[in-house]
C-alpha positions, 0 to 999 in steps of 0.5 A: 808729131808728139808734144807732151806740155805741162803734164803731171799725174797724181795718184792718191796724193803722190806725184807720179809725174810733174810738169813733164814737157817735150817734143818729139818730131817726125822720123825721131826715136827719142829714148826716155830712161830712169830708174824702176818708179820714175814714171816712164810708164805713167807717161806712155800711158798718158800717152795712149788715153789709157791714164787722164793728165791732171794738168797739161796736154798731150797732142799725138800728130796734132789731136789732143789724146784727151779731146781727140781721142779717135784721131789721135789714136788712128795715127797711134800704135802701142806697144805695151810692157806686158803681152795681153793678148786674145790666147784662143786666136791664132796670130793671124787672126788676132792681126785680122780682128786688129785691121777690123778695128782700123777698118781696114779693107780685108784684102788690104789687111791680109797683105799688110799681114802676110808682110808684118808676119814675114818682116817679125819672123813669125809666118810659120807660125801665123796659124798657130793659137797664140796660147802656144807662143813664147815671151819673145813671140808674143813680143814680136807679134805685138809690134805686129798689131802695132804697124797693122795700120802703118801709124805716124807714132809708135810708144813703145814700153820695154821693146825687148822683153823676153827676145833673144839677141836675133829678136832684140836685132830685128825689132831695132832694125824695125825702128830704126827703119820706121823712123827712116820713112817719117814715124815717130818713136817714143820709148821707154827702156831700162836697156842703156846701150839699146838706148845709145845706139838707136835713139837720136835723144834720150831723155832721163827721168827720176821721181818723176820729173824729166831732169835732162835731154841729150842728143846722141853726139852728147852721150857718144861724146861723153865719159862711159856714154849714156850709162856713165851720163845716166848715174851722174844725172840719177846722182 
């Protein structure tokens, strides 16, 4: 579902990310971790159309983001690092003006919502501006508007920022059950024992270069897992 082949991005003459190459299947979460700078962000971003790869490709359930942007984005949810949301909507129709952009029917669209907000834990508060919500909440409703359309892929950058244990809980049992039914995940995390425990591979970037990926058995297997592996790869 995803493919990332060749892919680097400079930014004013420094290489953010260099021949960047992977693939990730159906049903895998795959973690990408690395130090601050290394270019986990860039990455999602190329991901999401947001920033144009200088060399490469990136193809999301097949489309190229750059040459197919519409179809490969109908298949893509988003989840970024920081919280912008509309603060003079209520959740519920910040949801609903994200339906309409997937053209989803209304009625559709207010069931789809009516479940999201019950599985996040925000339906009380569904009718409240969003400019009252907490770090977590505004969080929670972002992986909201991120399912509306019962996407194939999910990138998420930093999932748990600003959640509390119950939060962090639940938005893991989400992946792990997106993955389950066939999504595929793709997220970057500075969480390593989030990382160990939910993703089937992680990937280890630095200076924007991917140097490694390991599968789960390898990390389980190895002395102090994916932290003791993540130092002795960052040097």
């Amino acid at each position: 579902m995803i493919t990332i082949d060749h892919v680097s991005k400079k930014f004013g003459g420094v290489e953010a990310i260099r021949d960047f190459s992977v693939a990730v299947g159906d049903d895998e979460i795959f973690g990408l971790v690395g130090p601050n700078g290394a270019g986990k962000t860039t990455t999602i971003r190329m991901m999401t159309g947001l920033l144009v790869p200088d060399t490469g490709r990136i193809l999301i359930g097949g489309h190229d983001i750059v040459r197919e942007p519409l179809q490969a984005k109908a298949v893509l949810g988003y989840i970024p690092d920081r919280a912008f949301l509309y603060e003079k909507l209520t959740a519920r129709e910040f949801l609903i003006f994200m339906a309409s952009i997937y053209r989803i029917g209304r009625s559709e669209a207010l069931t789809r919502i009516g479940e999201l907000l019950t599985l996040l834990g925000i339906s009380e508060s569904a009718d409240r501006l969003i400019e009252s919500f907490s770090q977590g909440m505004r969080q929670r409703l972002l992986f909201a508007a991120s399912l509306v359309h019962d996407p194939k892929v999910l990138l998420i950058d930093e999932p748990f920022t600003g959640l509390d244990p119950f939060g962090v809980r639940t938005l893991k049992e989400i992946i792990t059950g997106l993955s389950a039914k066939g999504t595929s995940v793709f997220l970057a995390t500075h969480s390593l024992h989030i990382a160990e425990g939910l993703c089937h591979r992680v990937g280890f970037v630095s200076d924007g270069a991917l140097v490694a990926v390991r599968k789960r058995e390898e990390i389980h297997a190895a002395e102090g897992g994916l932290e003791g592996m993540f130092l002795k790869i960052s040097g």
